[in-house]
Residue frames as a rotation matrix with the C-alpha (Angstrom) as fourth column:
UNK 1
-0.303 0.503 0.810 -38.70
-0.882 -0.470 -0.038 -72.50
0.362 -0.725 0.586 10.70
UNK 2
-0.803 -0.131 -0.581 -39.45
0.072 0.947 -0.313 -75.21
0.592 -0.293 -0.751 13.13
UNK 3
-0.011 0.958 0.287 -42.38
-0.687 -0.216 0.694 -75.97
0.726 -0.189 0.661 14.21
UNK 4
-0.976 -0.178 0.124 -42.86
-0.216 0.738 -0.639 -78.26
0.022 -0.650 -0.759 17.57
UNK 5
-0.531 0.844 -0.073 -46.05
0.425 0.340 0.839 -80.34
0.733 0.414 -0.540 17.72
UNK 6
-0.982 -0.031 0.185 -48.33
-0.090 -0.789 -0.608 -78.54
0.165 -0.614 0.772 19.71
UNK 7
-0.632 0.775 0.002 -51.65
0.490 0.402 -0.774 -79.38
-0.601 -0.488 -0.634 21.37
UNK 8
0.104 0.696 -0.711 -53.47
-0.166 -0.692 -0.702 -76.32
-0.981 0.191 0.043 20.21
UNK 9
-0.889 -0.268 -0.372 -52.93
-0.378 -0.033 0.925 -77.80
-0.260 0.963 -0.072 16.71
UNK 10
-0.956 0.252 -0.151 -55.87
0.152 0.865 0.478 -80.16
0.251 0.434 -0.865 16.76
UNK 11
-0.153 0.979 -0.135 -59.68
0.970 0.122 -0.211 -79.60
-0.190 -0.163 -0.968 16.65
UNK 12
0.043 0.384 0.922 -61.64
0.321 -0.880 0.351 -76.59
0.946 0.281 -0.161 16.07
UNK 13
-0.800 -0.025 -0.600 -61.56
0.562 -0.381 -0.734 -73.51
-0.210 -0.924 0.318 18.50
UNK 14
0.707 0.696 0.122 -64.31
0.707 -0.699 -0.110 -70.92
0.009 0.164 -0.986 18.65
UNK 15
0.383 -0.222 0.897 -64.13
0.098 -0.955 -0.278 -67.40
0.918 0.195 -0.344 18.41
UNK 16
0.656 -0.429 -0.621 -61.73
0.634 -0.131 0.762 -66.42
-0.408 -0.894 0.186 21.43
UNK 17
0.854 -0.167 0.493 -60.10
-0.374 -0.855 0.358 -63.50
0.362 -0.490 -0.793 22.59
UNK 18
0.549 -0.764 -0.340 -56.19
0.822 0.567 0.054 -64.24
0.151 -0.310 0.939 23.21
UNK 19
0.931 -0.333 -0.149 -53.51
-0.198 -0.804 0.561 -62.11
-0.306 -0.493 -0.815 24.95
UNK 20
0.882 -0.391 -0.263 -50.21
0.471 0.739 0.481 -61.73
0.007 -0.549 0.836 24.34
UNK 21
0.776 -0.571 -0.269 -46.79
-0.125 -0.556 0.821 -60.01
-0.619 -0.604 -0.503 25.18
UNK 22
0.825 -0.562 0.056 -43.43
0.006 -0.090 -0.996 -59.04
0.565 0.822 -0.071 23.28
UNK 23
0.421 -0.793 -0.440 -40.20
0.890 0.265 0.372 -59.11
-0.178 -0.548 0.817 24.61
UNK 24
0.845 -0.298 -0.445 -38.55
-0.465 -0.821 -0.333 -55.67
-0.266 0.488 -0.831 24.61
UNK 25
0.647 -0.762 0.019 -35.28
0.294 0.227 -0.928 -55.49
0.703 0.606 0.372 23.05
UNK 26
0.811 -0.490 0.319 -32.87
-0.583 -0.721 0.374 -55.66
0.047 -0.489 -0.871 26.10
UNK 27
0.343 -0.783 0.519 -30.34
0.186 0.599 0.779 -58.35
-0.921 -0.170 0.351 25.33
UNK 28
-0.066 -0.773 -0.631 -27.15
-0.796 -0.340 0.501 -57.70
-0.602 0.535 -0.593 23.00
UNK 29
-0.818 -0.474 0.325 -26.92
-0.319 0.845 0.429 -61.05
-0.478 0.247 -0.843 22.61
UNK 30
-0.009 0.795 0.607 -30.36
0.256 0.588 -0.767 -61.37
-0.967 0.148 -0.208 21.03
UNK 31
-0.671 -0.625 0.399 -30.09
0.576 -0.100 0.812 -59.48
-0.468 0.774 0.427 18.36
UNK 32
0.156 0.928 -0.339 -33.17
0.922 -0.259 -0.286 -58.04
-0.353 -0.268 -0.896 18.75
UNK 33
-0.770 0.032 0.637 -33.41
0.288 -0.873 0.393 -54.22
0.569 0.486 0.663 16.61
UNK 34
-0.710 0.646 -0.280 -35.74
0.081 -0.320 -0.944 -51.80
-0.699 -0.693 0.175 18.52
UNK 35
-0.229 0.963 -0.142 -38.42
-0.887 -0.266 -0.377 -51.94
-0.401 0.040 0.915 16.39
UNK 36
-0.887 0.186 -0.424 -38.59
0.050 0.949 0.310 -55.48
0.460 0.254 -0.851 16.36
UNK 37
-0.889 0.452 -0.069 -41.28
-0.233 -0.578 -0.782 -55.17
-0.393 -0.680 0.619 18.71
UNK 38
-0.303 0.618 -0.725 -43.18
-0.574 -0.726 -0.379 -53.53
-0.761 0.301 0.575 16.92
UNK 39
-0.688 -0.290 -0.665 -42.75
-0.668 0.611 0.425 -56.36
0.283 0.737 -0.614 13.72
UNK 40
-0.955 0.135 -0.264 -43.95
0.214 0.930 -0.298 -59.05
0.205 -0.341 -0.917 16.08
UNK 41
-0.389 0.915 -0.104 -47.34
0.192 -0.030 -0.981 -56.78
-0.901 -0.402 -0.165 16.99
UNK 42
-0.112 0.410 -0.905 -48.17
-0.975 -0.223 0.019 -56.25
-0.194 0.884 0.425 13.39
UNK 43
-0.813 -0.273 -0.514 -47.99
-0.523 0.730 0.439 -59.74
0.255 0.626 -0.737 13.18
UNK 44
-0.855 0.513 -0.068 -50.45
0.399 0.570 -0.719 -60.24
-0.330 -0.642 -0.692 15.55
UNK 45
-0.059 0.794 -0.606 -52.85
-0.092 -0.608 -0.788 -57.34
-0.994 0.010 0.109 13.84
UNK 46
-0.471 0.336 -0.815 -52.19
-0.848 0.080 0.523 -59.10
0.241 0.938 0.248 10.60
UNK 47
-0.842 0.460 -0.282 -53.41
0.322 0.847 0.422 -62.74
0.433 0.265 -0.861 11.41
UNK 48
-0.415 0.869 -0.270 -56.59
0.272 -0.165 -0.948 -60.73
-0.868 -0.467 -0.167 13.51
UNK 49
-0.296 0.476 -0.828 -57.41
-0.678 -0.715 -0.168 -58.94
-0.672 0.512 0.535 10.48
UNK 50
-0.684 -0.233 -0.691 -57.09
-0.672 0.570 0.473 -62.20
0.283 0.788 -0.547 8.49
UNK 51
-0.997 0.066 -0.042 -59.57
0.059 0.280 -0.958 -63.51
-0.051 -0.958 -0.283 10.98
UNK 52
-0.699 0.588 0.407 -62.29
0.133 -0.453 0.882 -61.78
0.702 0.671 0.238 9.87
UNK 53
-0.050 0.376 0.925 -63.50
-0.912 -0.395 0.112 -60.60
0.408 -0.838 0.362 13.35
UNK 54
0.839 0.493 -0.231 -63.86
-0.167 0.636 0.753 -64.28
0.518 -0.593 0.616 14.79
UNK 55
0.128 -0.808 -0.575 -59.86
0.991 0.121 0.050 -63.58
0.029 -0.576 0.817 16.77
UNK 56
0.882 -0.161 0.442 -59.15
-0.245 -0.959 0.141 -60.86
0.402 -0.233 -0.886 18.87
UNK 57
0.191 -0.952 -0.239 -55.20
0.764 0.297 -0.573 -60.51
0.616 -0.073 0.784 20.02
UNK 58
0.902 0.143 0.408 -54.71
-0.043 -0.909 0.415 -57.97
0.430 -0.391 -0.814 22.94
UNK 59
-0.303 -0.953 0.009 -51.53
0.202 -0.073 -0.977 -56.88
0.931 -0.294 0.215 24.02
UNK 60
0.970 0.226 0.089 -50.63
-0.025 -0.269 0.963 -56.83
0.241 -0.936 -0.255 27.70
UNK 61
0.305 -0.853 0.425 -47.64
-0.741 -0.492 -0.456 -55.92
0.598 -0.176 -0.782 29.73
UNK 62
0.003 -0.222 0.975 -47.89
-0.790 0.598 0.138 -59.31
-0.614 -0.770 -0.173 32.00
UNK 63
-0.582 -0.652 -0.486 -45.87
-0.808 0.532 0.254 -61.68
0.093 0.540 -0.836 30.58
UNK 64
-0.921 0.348 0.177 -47.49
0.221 0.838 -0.498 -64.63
-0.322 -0.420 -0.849 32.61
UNK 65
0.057 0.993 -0.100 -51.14
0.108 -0.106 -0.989 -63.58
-0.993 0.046 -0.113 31.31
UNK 66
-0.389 -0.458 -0.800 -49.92
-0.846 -0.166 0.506 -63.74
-0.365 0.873 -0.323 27.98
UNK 67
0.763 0.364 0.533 -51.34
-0.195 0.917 -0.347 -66.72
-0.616 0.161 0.771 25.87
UNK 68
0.586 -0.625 0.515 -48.77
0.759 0.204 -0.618 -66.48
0.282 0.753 0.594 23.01
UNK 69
0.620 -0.687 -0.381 -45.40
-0.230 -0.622 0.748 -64.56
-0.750 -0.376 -0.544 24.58
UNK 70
0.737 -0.580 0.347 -42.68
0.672 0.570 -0.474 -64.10
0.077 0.582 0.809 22.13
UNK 71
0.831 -0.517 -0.207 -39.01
-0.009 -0.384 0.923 -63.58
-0.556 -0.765 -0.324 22.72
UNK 72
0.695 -0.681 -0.232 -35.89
-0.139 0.190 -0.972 -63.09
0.706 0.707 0.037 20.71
UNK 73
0.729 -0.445 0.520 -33.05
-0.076 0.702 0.708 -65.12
-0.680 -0.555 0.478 20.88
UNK 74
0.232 -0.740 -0.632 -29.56
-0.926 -0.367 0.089 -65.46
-0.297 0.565 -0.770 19.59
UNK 75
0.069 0.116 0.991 -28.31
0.070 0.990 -0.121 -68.57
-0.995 0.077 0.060 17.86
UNK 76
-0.416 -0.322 -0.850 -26.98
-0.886 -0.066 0.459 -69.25
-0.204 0.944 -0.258 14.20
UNK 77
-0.398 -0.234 0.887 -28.73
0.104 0.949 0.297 -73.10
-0.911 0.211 -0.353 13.56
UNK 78
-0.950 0.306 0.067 -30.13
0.105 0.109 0.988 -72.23
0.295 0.946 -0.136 10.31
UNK 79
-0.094 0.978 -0.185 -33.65
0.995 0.096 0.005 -71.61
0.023 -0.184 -0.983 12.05
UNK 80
-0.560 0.069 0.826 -35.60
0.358 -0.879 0.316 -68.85
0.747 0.472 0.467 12.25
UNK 81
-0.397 0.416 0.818 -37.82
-0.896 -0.367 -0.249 -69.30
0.196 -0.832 0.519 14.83
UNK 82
-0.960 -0.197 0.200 -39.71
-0.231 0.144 -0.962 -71.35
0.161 -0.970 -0.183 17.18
UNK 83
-0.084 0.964 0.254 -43.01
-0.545 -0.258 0.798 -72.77
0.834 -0.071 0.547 18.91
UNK 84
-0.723 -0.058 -0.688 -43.69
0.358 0.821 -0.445 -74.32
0.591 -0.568 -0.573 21.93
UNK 85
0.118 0.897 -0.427 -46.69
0.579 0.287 0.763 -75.50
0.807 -0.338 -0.485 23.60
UNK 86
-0.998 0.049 -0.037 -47.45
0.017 -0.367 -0.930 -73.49
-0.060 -0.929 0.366 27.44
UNK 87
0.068 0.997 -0.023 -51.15
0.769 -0.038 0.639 -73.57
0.636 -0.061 -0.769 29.13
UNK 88
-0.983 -0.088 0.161 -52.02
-0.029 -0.790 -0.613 -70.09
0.181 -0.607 0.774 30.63
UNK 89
-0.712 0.700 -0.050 -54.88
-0.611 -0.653 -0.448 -69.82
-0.346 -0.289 0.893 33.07
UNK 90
-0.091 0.827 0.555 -56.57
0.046 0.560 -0.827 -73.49
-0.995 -0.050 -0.090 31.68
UNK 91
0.923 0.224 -0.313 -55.91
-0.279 -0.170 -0.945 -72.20
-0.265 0.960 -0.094 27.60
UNK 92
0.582 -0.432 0.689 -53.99
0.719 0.669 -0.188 -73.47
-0.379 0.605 0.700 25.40
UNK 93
0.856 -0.112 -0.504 -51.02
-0.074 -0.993 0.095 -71.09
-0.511 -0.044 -0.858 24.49
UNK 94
0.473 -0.836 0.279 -47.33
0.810 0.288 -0.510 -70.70
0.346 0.467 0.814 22.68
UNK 95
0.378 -0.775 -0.507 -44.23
-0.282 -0.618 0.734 -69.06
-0.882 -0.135 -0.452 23.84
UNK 96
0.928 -0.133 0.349 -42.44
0.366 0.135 -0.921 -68.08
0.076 0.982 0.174 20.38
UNK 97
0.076 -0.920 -0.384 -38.87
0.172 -0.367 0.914 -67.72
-0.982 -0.135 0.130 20.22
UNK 98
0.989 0.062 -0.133 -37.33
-0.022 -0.830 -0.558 -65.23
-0.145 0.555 -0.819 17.35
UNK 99
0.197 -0.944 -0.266 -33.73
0.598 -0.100 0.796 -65.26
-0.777 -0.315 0.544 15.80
UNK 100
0.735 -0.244 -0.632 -33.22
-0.528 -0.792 -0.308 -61.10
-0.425 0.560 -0.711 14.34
UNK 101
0.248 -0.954 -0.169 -30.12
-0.368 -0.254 0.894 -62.52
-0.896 -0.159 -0.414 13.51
UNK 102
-0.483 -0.133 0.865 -30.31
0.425 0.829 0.365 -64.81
-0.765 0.544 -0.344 11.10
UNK 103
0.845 0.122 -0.521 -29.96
-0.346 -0.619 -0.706 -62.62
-0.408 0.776 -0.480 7.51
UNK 104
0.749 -0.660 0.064 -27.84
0.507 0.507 -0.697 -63.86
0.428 0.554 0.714 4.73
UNK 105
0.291 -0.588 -0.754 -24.22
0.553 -0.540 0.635 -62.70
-0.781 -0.602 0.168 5.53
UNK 106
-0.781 -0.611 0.132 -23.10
0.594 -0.660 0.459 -59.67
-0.194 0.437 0.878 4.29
UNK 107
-0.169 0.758 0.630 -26.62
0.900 -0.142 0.412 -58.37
0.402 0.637 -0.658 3.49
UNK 108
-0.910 -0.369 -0.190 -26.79
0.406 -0.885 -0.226 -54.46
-0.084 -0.283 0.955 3.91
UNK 109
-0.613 0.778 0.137 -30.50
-0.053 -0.214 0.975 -54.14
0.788 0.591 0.172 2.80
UNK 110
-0.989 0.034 -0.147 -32.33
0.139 0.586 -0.798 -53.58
0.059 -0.810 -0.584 5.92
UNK 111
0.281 0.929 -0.239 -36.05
-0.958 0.287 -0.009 -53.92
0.060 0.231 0.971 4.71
UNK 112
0.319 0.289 -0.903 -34.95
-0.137 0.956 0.258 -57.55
0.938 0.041 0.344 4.10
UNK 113
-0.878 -0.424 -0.222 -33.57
0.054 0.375 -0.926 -57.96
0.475 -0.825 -0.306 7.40
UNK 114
-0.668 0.707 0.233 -37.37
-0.685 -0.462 -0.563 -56.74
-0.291 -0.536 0.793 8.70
UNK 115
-0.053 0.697 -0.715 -38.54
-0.912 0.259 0.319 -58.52
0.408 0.669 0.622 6.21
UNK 116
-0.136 -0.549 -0.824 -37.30
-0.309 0.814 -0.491 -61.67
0.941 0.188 -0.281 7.79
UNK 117
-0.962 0.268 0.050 -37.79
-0.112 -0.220 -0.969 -60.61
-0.249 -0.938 0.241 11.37
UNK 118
-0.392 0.918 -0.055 -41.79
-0.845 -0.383 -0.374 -59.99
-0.364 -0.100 0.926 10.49
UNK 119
0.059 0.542 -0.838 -42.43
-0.927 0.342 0.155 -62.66
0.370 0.768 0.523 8.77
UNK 120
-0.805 -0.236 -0.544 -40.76
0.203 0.753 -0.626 -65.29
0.558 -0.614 -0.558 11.35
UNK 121
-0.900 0.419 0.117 -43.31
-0.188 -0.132 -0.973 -63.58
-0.392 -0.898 0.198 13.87
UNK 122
-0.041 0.874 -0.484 -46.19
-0.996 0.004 0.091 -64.21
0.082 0.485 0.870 11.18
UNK 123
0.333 0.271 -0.903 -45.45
-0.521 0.851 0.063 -67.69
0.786 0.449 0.425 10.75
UNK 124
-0.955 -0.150 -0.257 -44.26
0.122 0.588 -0.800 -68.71
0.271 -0.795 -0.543 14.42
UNK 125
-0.856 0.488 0.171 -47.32
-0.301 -0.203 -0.932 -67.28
-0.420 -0.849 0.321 15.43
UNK 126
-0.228 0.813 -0.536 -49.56
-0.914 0.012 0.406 -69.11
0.336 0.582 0.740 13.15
UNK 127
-0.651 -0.582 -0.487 -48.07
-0.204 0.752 -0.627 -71.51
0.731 -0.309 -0.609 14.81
UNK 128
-0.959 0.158 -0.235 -49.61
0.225 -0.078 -0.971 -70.41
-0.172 -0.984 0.039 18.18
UNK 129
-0.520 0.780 -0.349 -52.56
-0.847 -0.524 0.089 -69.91
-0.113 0.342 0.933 16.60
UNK 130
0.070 0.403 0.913 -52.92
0.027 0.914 -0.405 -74.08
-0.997 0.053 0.053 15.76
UNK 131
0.927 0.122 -0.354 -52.25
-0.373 0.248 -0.894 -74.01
-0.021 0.961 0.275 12.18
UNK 132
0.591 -0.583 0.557 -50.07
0.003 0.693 0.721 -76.20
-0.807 -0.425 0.411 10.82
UNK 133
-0.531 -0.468 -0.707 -47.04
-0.601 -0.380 0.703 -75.94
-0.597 0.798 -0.079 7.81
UNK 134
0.795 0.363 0.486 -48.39
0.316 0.436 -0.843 -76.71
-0.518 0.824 0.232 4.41
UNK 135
-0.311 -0.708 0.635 -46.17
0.651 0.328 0.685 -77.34
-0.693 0.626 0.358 1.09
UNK 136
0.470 0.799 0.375 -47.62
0.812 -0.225 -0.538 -74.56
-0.345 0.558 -0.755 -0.07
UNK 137
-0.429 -0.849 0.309 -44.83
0.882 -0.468 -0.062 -71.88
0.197 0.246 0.949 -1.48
UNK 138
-0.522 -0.046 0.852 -47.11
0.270 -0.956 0.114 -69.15
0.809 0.289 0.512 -1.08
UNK 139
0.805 0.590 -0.065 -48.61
0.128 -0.067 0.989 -69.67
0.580 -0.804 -0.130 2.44
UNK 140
-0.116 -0.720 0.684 -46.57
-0.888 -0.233 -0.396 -67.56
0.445 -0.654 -0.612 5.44
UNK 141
0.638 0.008 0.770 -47.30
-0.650 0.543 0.532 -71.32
-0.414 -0.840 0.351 7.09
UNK 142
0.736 -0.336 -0.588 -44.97
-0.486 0.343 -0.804 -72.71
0.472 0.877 0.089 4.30
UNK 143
0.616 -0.758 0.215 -41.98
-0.237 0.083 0.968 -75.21
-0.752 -0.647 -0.129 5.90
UNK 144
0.207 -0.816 -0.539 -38.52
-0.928 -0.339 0.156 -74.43
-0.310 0.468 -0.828 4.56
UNK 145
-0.428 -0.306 0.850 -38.29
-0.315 0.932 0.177 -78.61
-0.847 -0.192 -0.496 5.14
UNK 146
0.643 0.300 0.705 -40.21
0.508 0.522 -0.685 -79.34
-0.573 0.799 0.183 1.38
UNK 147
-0.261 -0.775 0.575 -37.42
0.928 -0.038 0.370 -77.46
-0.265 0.631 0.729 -0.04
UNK 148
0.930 0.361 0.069 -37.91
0.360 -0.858 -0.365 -73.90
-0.072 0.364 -0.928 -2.13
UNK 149
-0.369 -0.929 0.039 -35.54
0.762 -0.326 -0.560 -71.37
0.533 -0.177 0.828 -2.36
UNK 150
0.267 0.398 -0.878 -35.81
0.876 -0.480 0.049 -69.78
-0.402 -0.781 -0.477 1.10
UNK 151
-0.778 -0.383 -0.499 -33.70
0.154 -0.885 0.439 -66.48
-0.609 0.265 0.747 -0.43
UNK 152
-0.907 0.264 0.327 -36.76
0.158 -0.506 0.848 -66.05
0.389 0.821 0.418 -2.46
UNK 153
0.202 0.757 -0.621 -39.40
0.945 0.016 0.326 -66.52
0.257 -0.653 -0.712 -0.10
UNK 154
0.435 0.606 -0.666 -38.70
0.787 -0.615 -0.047 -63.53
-0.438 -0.504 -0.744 1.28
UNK 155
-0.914 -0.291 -0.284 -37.18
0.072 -0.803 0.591 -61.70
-0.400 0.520 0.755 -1.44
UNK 156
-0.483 0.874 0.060 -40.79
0.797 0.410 0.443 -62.03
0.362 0.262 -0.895 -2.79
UNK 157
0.423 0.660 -0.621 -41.81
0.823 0.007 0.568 -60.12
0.380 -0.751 -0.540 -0.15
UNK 158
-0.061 -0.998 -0.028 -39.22
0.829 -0.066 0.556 -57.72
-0.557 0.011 0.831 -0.32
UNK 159
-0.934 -0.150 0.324 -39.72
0.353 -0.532 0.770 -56.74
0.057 0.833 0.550 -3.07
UNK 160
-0.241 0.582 0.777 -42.96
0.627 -0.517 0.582 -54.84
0.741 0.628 -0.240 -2.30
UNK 161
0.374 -0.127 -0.919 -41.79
0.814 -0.431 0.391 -53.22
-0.445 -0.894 -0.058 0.15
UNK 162
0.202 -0.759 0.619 -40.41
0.297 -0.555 -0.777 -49.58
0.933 0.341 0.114 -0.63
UNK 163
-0.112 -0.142 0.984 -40.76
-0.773 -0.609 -0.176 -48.28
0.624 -0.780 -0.042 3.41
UNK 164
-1.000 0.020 0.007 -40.58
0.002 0.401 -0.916 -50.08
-0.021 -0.916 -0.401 6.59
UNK 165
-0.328 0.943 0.055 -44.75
-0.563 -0.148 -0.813 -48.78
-0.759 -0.298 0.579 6.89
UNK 166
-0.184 0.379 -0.907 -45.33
-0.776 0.510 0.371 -50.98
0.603 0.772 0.200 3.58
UNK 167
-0.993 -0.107 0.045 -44.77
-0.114 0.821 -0.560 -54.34
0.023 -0.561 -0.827 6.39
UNK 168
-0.269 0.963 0.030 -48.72
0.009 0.034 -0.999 -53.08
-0.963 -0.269 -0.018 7.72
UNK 169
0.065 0.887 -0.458 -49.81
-0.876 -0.169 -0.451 -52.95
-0.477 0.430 0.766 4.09
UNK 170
0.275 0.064 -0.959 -48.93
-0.623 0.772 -0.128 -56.27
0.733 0.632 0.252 2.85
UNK 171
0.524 0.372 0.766 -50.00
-0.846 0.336 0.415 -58.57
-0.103 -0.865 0.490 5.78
UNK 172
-0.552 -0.732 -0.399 -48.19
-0.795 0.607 -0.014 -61.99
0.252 0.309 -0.917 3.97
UNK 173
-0.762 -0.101 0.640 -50.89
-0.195 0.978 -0.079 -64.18
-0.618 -0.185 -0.764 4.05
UNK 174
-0.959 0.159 -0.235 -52.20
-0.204 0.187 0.961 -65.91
0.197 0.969 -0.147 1.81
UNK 175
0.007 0.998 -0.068 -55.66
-0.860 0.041 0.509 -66.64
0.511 0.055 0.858 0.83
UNK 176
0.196 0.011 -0.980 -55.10
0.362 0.928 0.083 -70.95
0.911 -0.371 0.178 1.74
UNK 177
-0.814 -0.493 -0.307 -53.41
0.363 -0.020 -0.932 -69.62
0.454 -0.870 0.195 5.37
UNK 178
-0.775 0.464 0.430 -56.88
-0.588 -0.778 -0.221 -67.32
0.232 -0.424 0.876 5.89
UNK 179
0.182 0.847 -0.500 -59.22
-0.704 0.467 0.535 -69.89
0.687 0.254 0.681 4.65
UNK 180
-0.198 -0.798 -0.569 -57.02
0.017 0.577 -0.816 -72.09
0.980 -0.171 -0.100 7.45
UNK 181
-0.945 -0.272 0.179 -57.74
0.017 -0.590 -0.807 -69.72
0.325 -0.760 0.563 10.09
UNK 182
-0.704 0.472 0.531 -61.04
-0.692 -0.286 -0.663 -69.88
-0.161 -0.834 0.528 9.76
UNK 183
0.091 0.213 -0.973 -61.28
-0.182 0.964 0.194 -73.11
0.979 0.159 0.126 9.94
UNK 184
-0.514 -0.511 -0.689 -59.66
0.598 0.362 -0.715 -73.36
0.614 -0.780 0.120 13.16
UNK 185
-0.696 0.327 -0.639 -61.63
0.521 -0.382 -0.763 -70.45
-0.494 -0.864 0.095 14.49
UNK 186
-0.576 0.638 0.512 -65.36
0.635 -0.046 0.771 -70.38
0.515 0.769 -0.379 13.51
């Protein structure tokens, strides 16, 4: 997961109220699964909940009022996703870019393919959130770039999964990634 440097990385924010928008799933060529979606707005109602009431995340249908917009995208470089800096409206924001595609090849096991898909949108969007990667194996802000074995990262994670609806009970972040968060937003 790559991570571009991003303004909103630096200083404290207050408590604030951020918008932002999903791409449906209408391009072939993304690779996008219809209930990606859906993947990317749990992510957003896990890092609120992780928040402890000082971030609110509202969906809206207008892209361009969006503070954090994320979009899937096709593409094989070995990444997963995406961040990049955008100012909506005077605020500091991130347009996240998503690649569904990228799942080991051959894998037939689609929970881990979700698994993968949800967890890029957790950790691009921590991104957009101002937090930065830490060497920490068990933080979703972990970068792939201090080494690990990435096939366990989210077999980890995987593995306590038995349903798709398991995704909302195990949120994937860690205590260090909360304790992060609210730092950044007091």
């Amino acid at each position: 997961m790559r991570f571009l440097a991003l303004a909103i990385c630096c200083g404290l924010a207050p408590a604030a109220t951020l918008r932002y928008w999903v791409e449906p799933c209408s391009s072939v060529e993304s690779g996008c699964h219809s209930g990606d979606p859906e993947l990317a707005q749990w992510a957003m109602e896990a890092w609120q909940a992780a928040s402890a009431g000082r971030l609110t995340l509202e969906k809206t249908a207008v892209r361009d009022k969006a503070h954090i917009r994320v979009y899937w995208t096709g593409g094989s470089s070995g990444l997963y996703g995406e961040t990049r800096p955008i100012l909506v409206d005077g605020v500091r924001g991130a347009e996240v870019f998503v690649l569904p595609t990228v799942v080991p090849a051959g894998e037939k096991d689609a929970l881990l393919r979700e698994t993968i898909v949800y967890l890029t949108c957790l950790h691009e969007t921590g991104h957009a959130l101002g937090l930065a990667h830490t060497a920490d194996f068990a933080d979703i802000m972990y970068s792939f770039q201090n080494g690990g074995d990435i096939g366990e990262y989210f077999a980890r994670y995987r593995r306590q999964l038995s349903t798709r609806e398991d995704i909302r009970k195990h949120p994937g972040i860690s205590s260090n990634d909360r304790e992060r968060l609210a730092e950044r937003y007091r």
